[in-house]
Kinemage of the C-alpha trace (Angstrom):
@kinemage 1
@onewidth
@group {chain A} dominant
@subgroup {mainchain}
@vectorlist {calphas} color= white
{ca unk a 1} P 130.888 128.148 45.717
{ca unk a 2} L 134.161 128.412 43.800
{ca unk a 3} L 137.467 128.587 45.420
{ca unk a 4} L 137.750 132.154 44.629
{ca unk a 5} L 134.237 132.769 45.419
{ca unk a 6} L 135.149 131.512 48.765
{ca unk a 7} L 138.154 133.818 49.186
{ca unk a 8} L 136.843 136.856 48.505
{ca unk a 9} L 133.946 135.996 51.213
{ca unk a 10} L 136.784 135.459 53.710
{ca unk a 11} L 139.361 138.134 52.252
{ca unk a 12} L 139.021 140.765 55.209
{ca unk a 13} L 140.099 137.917 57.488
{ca unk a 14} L 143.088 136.917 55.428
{ca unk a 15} L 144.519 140.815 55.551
{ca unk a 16} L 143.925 140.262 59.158
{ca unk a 17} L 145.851 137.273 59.769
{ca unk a 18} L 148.665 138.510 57.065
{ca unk a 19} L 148.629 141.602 59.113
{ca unk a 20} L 152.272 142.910 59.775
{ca unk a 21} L 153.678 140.523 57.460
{ca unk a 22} L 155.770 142.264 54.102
{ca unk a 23} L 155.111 138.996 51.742
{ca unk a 24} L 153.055 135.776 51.324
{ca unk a 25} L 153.777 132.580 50.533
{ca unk a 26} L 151.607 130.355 47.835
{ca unk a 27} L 152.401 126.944 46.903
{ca unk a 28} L 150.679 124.102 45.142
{ca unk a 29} L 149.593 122.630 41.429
{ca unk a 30} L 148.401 125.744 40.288
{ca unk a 31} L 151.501 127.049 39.535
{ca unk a 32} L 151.751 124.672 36.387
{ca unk a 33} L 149.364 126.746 34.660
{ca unk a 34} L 152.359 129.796 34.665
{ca unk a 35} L 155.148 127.601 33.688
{ca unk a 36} L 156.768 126.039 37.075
{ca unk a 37} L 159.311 123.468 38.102
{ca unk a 38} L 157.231 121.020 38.969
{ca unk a 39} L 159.544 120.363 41.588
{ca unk a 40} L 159.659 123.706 43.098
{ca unk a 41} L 156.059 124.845 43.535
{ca unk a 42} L 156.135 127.501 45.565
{ca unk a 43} L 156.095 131.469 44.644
{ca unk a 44} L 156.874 134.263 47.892
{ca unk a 45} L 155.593 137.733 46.496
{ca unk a 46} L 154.920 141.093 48.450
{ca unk a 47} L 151.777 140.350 50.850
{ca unk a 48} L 149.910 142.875 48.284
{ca unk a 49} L 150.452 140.377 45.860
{ca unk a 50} L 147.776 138.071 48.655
{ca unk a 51} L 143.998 138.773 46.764
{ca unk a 52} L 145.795 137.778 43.223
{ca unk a 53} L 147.186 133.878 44.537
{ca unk a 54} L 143.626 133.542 46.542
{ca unk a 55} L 140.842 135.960 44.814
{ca unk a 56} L 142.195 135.105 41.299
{ca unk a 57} L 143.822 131.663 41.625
{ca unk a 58} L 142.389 130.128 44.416
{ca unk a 59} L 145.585 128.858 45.552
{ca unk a 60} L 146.983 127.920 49.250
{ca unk a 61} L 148.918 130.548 51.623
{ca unk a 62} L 150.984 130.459 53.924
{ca unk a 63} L 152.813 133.095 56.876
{ca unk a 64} L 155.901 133.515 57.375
{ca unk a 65} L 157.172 133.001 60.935
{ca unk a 66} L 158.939 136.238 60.977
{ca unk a 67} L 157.146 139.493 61.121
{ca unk a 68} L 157.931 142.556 58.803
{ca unk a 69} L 161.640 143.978 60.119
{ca unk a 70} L 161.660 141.664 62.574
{ca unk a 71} L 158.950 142.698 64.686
{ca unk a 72} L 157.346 140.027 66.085
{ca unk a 73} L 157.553 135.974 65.617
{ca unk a 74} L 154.949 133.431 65.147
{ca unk a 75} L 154.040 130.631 67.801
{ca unk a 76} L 153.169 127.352 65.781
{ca unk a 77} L 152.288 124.642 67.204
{ca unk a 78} L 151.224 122.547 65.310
{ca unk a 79} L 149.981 118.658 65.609
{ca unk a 80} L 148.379 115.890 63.026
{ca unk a 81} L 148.100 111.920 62.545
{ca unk a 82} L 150.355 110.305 60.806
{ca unk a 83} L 149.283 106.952 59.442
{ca unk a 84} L 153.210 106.237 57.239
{ca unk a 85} L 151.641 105.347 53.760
{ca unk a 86} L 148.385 106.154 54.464
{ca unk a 87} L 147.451 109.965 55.428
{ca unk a 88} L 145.341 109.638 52.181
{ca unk a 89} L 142.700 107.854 54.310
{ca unk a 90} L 142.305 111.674 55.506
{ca unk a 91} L 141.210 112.849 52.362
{ca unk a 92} L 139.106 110.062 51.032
{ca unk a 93} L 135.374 110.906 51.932
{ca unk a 94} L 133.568 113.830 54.290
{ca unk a 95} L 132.684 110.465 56.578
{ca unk a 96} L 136.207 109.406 56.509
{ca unk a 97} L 137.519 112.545 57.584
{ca unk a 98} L 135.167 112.600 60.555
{ca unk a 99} L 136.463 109.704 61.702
{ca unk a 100} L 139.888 110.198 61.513
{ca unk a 101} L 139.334 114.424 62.821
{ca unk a 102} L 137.794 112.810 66.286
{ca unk a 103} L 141.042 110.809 66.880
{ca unk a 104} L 143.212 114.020 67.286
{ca unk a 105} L 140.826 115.628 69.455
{ca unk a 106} L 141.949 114.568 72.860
{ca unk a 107} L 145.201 116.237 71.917
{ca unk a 108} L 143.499 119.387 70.794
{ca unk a 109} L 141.299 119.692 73.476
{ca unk a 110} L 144.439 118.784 75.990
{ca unk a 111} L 146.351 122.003 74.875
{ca unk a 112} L 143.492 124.162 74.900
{ca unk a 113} L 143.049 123.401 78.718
{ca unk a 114} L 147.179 123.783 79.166
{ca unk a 115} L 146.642 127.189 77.573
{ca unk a 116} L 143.677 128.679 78.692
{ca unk a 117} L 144.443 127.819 82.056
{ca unk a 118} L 147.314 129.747 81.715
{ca unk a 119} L 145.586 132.410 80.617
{ca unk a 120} L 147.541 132.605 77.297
{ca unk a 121} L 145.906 133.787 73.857
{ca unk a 122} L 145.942 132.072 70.723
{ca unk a 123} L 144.130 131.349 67.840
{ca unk a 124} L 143.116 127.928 66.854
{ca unk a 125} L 142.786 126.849 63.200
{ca unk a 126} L 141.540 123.560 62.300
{ca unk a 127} L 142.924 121.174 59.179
{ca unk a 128} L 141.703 118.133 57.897
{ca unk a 129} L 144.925 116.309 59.584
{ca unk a 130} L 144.896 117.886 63.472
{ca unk a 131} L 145.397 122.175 63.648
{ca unk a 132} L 147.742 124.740 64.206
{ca unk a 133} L 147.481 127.049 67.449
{ca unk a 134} L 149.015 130.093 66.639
{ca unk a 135} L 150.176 133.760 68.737
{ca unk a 136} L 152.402 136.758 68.000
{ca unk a 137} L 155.288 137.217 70.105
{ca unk a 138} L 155.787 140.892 69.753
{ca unk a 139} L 159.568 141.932 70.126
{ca unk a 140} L 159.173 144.855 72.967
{ca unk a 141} L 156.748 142.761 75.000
{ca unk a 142} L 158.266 141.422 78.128
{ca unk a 143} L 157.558 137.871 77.997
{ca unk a 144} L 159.697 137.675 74.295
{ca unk a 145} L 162.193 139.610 76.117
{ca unk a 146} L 162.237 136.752 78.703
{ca unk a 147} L 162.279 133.935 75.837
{ca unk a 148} L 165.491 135.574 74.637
{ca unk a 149} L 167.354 135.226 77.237
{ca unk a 150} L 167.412 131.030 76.700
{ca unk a 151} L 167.692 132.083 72.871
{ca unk a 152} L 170.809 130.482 71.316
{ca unk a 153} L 171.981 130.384 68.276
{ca unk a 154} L 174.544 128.460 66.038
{ca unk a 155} L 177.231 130.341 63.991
{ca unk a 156} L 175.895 129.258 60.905
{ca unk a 157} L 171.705 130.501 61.581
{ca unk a 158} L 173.920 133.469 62.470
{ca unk a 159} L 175.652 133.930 59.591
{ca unk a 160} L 172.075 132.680 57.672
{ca unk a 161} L 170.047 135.495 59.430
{ca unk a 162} L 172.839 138.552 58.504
{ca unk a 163} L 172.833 137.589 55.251
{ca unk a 164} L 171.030 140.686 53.224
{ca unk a 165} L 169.832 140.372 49.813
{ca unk a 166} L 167.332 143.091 48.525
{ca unk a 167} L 166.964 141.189 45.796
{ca unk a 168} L 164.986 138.408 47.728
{ca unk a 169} L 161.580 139.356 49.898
{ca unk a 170} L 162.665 137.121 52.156
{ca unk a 171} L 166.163 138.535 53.127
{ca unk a 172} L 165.348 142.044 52.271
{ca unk a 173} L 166.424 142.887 55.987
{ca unk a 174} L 167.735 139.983 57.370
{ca unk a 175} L 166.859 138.610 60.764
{ca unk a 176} L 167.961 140.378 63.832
{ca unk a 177} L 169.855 138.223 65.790
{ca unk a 178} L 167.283 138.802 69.054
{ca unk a 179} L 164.163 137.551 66.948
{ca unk a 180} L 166.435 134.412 66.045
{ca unk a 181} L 166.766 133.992 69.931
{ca unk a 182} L 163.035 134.176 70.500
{ca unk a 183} L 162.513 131.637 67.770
{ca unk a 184} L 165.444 129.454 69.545
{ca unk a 185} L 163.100 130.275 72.815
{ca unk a 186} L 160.423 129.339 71.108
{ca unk a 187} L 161.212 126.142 69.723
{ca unk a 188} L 162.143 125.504 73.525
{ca unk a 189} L 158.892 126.148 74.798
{ca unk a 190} L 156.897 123.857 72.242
{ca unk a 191} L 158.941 120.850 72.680
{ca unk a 192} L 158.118 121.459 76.607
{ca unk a 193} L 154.350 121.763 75.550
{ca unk a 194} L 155.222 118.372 73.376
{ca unk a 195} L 156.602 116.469 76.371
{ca unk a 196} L 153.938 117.288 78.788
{ca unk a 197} L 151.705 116.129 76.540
{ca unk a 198} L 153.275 113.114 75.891
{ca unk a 199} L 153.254 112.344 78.995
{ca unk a 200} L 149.785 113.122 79.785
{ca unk a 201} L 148.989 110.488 77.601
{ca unk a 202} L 151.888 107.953 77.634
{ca unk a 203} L 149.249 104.784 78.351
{ca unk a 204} L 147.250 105.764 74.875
{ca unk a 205} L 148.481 102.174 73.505
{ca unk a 206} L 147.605 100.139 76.304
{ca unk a 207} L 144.142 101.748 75.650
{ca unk a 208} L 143.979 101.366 72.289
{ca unk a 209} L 144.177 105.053 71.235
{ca unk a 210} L 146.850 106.429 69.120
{ca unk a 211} L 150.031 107.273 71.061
{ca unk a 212} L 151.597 110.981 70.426
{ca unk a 213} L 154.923 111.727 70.289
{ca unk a 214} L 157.046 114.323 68.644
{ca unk a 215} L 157.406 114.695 65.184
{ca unk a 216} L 156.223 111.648 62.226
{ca unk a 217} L 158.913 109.217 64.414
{ca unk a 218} L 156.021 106.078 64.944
{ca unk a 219} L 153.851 104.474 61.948
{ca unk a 220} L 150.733 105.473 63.276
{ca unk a 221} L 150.829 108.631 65.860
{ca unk a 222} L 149.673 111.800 66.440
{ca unk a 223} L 152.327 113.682 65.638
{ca unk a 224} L 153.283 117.076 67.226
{ca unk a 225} L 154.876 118.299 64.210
{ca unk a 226} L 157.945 120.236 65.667
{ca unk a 227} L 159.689 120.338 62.329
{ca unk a 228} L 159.084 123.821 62.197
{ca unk a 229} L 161.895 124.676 64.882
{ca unk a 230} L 164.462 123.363 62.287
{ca unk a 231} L 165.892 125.428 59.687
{ca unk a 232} L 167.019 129.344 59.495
{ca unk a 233} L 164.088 131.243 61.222
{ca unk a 234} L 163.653 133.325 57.161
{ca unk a 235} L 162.577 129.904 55.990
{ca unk a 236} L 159.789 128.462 58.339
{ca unk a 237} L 156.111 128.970 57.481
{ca unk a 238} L 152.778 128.086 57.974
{ca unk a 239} L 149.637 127.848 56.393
{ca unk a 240} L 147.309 130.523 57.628
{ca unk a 241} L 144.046 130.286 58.882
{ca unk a 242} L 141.110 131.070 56.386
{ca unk a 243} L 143.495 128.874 53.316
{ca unk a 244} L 142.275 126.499 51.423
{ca unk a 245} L 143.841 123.004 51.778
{ca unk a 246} L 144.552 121.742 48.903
{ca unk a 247} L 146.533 118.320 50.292
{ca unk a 248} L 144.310 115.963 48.205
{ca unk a 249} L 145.346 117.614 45.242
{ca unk a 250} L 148.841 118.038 45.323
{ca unk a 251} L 150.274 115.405 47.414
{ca unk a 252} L 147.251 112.755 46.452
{ca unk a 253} L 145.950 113.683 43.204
{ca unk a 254} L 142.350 113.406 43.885
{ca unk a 255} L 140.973 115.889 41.654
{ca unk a 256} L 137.702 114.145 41.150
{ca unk a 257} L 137.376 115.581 45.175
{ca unk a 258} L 136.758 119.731 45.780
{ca unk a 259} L 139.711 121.331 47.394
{ca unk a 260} L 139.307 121.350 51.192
{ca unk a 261} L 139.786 124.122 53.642
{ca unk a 262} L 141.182 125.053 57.267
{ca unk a 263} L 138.541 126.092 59.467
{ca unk a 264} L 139.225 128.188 62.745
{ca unk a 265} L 137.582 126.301 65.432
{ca unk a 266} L 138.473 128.930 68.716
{ca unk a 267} L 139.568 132.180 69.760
{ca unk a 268} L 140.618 132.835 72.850
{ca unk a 269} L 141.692 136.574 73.962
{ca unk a 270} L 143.413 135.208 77.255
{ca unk a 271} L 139.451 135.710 79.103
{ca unk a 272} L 137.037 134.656 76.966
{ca unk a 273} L 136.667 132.626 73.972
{ca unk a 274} L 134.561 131.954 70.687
{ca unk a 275} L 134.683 129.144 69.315
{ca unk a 276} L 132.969 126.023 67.650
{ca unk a 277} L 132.847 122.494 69.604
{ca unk a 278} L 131.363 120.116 67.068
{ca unk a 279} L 133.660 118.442 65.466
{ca unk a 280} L 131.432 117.047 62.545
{ca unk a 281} L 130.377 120.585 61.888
{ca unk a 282} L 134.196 122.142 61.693
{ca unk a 283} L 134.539 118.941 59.428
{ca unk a 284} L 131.497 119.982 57.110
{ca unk a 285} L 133.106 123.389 56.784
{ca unk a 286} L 135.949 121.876 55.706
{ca unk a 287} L 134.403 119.790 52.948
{ca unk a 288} L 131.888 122.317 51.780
{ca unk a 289} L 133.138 126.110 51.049
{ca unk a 290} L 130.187 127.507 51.636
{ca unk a 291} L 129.702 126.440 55.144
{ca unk a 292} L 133.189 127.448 55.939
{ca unk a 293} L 132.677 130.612 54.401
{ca unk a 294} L 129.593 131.433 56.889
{ca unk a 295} L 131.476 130.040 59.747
{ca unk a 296} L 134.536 132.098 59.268
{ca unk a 297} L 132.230 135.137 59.700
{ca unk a 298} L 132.043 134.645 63.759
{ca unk a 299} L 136.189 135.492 63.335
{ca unk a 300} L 137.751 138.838 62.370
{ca unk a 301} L 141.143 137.269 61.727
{ca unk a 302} L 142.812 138.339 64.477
{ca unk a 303} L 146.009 136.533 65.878
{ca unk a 304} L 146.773 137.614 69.481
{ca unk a 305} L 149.851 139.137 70.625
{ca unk a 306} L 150.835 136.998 73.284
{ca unk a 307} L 150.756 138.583 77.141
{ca unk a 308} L 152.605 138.947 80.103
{ca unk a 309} L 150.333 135.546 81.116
{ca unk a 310} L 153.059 133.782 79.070
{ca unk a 311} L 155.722 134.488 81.863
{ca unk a 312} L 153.892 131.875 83.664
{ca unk a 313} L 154.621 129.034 81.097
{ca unk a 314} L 158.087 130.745 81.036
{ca unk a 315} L 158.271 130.236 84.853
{ca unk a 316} L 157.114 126.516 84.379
{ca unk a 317} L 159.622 125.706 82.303
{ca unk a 318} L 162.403 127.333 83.533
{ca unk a 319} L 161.738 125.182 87.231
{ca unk a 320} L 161.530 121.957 84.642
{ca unk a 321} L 164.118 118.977 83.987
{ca unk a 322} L 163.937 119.611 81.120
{ca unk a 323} L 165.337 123.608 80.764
{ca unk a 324} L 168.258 122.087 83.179
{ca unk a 325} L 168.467 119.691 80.118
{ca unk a 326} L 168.817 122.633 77.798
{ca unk a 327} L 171.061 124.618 79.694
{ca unk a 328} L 173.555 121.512 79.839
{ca unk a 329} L 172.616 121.071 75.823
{ca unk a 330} L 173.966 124.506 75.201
{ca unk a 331} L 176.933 124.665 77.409
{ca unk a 332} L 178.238 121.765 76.421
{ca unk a 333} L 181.791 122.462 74.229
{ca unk a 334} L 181.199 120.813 70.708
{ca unk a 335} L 183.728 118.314 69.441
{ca unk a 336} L 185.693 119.685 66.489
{ca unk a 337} L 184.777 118.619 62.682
{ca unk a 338} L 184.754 115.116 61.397
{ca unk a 339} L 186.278 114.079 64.691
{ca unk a 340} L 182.786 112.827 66.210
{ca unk a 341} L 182.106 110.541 63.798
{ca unk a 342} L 185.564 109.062 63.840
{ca unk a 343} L 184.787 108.527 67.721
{ca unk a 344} L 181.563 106.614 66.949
{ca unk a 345} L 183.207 104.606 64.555
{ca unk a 346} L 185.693 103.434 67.172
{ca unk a 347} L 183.613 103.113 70.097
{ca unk a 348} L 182.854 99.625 70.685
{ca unk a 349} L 178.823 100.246 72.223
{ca unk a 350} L 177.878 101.464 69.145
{ca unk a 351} L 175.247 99.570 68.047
{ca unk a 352} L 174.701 97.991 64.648
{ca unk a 353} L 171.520 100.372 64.200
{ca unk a 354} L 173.927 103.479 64.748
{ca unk a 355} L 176.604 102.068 62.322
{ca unk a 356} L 174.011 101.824 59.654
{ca unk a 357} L 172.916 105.434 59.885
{ca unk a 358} L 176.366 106.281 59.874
{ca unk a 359} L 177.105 103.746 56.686
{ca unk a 360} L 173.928 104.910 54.797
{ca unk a 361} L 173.379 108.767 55.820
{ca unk a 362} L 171.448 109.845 52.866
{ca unk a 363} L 168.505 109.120 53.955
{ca unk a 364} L 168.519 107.296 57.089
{ca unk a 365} L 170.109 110.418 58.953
{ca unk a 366} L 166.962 112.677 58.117
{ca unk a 367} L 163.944 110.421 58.626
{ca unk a 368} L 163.107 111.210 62.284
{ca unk a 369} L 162.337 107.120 62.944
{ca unk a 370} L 165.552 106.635 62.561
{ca unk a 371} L 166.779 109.640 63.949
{ca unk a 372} L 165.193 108.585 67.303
{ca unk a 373} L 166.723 105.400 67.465
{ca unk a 374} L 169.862 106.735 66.441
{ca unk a 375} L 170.134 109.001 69.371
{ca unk a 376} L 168.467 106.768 71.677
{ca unk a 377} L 171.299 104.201 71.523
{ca unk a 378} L 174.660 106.983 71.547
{ca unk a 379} L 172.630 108.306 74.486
{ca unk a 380} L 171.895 105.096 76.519
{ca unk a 381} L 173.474 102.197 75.078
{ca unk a 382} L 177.024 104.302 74.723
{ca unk a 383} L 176.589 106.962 77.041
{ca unk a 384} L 177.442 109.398 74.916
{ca unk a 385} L 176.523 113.304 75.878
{ca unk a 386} L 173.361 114.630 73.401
{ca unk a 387} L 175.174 117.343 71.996
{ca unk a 388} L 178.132 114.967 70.843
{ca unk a 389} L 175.650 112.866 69.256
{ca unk a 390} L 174.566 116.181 67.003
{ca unk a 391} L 177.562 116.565 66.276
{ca unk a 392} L 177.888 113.173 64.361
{ca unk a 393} L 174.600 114.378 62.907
{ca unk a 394} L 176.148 117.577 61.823
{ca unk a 395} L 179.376 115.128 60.525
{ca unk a 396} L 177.380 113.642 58.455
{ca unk a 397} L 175.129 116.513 56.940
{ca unk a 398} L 178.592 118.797 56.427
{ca unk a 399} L 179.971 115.795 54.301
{ca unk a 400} L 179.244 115.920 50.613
{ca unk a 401} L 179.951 113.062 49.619
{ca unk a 402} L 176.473 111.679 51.018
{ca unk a 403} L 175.073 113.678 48.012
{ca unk a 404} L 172.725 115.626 50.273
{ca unk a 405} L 169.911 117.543 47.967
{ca unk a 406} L 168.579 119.459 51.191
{ca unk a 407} L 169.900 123.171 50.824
{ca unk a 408} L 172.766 123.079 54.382
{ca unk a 409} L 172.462 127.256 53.864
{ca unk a 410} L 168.451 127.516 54.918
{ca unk a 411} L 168.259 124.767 56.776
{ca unk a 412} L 172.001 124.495 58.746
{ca unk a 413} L 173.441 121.360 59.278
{ca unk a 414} L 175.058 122.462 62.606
{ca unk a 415} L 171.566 123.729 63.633
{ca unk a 416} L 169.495 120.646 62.348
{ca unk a 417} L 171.619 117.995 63.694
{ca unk a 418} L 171.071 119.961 67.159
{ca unk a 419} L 167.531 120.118 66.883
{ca unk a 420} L 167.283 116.376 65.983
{ca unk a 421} L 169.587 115.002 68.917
{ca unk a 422} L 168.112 116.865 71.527
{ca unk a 423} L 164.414 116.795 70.660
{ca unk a 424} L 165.160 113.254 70.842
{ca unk a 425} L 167.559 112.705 73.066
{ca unk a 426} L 165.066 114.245 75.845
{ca unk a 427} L 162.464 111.869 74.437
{ca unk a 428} L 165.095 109.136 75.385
{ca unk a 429} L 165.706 110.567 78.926
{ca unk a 430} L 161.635 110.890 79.630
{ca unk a 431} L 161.170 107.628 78.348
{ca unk a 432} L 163.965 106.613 80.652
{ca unk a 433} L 162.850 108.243 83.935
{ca unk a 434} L 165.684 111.192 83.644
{ca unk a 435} L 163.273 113.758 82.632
{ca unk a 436} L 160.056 114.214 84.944
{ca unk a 437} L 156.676 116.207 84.120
């Protein structure tokens, strides 16, 4: 079966999951073929533009975390292993890929428990790295109205998400200010998903398993990949369920290998669920499109809205450490421009690691290893408060002469240097016995 073959077997499903959505987004090699960048390989076209990049060129897709006009937003969660220089083991053989599949399992299975428990919907999509658990967050529904209200927002995603250009699909509209709240709320809620599950499994080491943490910040991890909570809320995607994967090709260049595919392993309506529980069979599908084609026929698509059963993760969190944490995060008054990183020049506990992040920004500051241990030692060592320390961060990124390449307009330095220090400095605090789950 040929890619294309494939996608028109699974092509109902696709609409389904692109439902409510005004464009698509398609990225990968295949984009040489019409005369590319090769450095910018990634075309966003009206979502009826969706049966030409997968019918006719077999490419991958992604959704948008936005809905059309602002109408709903997109719960990602989203976890993989990392092995540093060697996530090609993932991609090597069908056996190899078993192997390294069963090793994120205990993670998958963990939030599948956490959720249905909870009686919360979602949709689980397997990929050959870990999966993606995804839900709609409809704007009128009461439990996004609730996720608001801890919603907050830096000037600059504010002046990002009011910027209107009909010119671009993406900013057609904008983003209203409340669906940039509920994807503030959001990115709230997973890193208090990502710390309970941490801490479910904090003696993986000692055991001999791989220990999870957030983001790529350990060689060899499973990484709950919150890197989608950083940037405007117009520029975060996902793939969707049903795409091909196509990781081996354009990151790896093994074309002597078939493209592989994600391959929806559960869902669960908040009741009941369907759903596959051998792993080496999701794996097969993933290696063979014709298997995956006849297993995506027990799904319709669908992504659940999420229901009012969400208030009581809401609830949860809100009683947690770690909102208290955010509240304090928020509240505190920021320290004007430049003059942060003058004070952790001068202050005498900052350590030698901090001094060469702040000698060496480009790239130190943005590769979360470093990141960690960068806010780990302003927070402990120096005592310094977390939202001070992202305001060095955002020192640094506002300063051009670190010759940044990263666009500062889609991805905000005053909102990514947040999202850095205190995804990391309540790492530091758990680690530390501050923060308690």
């Amino acid at each position: 079966m040929t890619p294309q073959e494939y996608y028109k077997s699974v092509f109902k499903q696709l609409q389904k999951c692109f439902s409510g959505f005004h464009y698509v987004i398609a990225a990968g090699r295949d984009l040489l073929a019409d005369g590319w960048d090769p450095k910018l390989l990634v075309a966003v076209e009206s979502v009826d533009q969706l049966e030409k990049f997968t019918c006719k060129k077999g490419m991958q897709v992604h959704l948008p975390i936005i809905g059309e006009k602002s109408s709903f937003v997109l719960m990602p969660l989203d976890f993989e292993i990392f092995l540093t220089g060697e996530n090609h083991l993932l991609y090597t053989d069908i056996q190899a890929s078993k192997y390294w599949f069963k090793k994120t399992l205990f993670v998958c299975d963990f939030l599948q428990t956490f959720l249905r428990q909870r009686g919360i919907p979602y949709l689980l999509d397997y990929t050959p790295s870990g999966a993606h658990i995804l839900w709609r967050n409809q704007m009128d529904s009461q439990a996004t109205k609730e996720i608001a209200k801890f919603g907050v927002l830096e000037q600059d995603v504010i002046a990002a998400c009011q910027y209107i250009d009909p010119a671009d699909i993406k900013r057609k509209w904008g983003i209203s200010l409340e669906a940039a709240k509920v994807f503030n709320g959001l990115t709230k809620l997973a890193e208090y998903i990502s710390l309970i599950t941490i801490n479910h499994f904090k003696d993986n080491e000692k055991e001999g398993l791989l220990p999870v943490t957030i983001s790529d910040s350990l060689d060899r991890c499973i990484n709950l990949d919150n890197s989608w909570s950083e940037g405007s809320p117009f520029i975060r995607s996902i793939r969707s369920p049903f795409s091909l994967h196509k990781k081996n090709h354009d990151k790896y260049g093994m074309f002597d290998r078939p493209p592989l595919v994600d391959v929806v392993g559960a869902y669960f309506d908040g009741k009941t669920a369907i759903e596959e529980k051998n792993s080496d069979a999701i794996v097969d599908c993933m290696w063979n499109l014709q298997k995956a084609s006849e297993h995506a026929q027990k799904f319709d698509g669908t992504i659940p809205n999420s229901n009012d059963s969400l208030l009581i993760l809401i609830r949860e969190y809100q009683k947690s450490s770690l909102f208290e944490f955010h509240r304090e995060f928020d509240s505190t008054v920021d320290l004007p421009r430049y003059q942060a990183i003058k004070q952790a020049w001068q202050d005498p506990k900052s350590t030698e690691f901090v001094r060469s992040i702040l000698k060496t920004p480009n790239p130190l500051a943005l590769q979360p290893k470093n990141l960690m241990g960068f806010v780990y030692d302003l927070l402990i060592y120096a005592n310094w408060k977390p939202k001070h320390i992202a305001n060095v961060l955002r020192d640094l990124y506002i300063n051009p002469l670190h010759n940044w390449t990263i666009d500062f307009y889609k991805y905000p330095a005053e909102q990514k240097a947040n999202y850095w220090a205190r995804t990391f400095a309540a790492l530091a605090l758990w680690k530390n016995g501050n923060l308690k789950f």
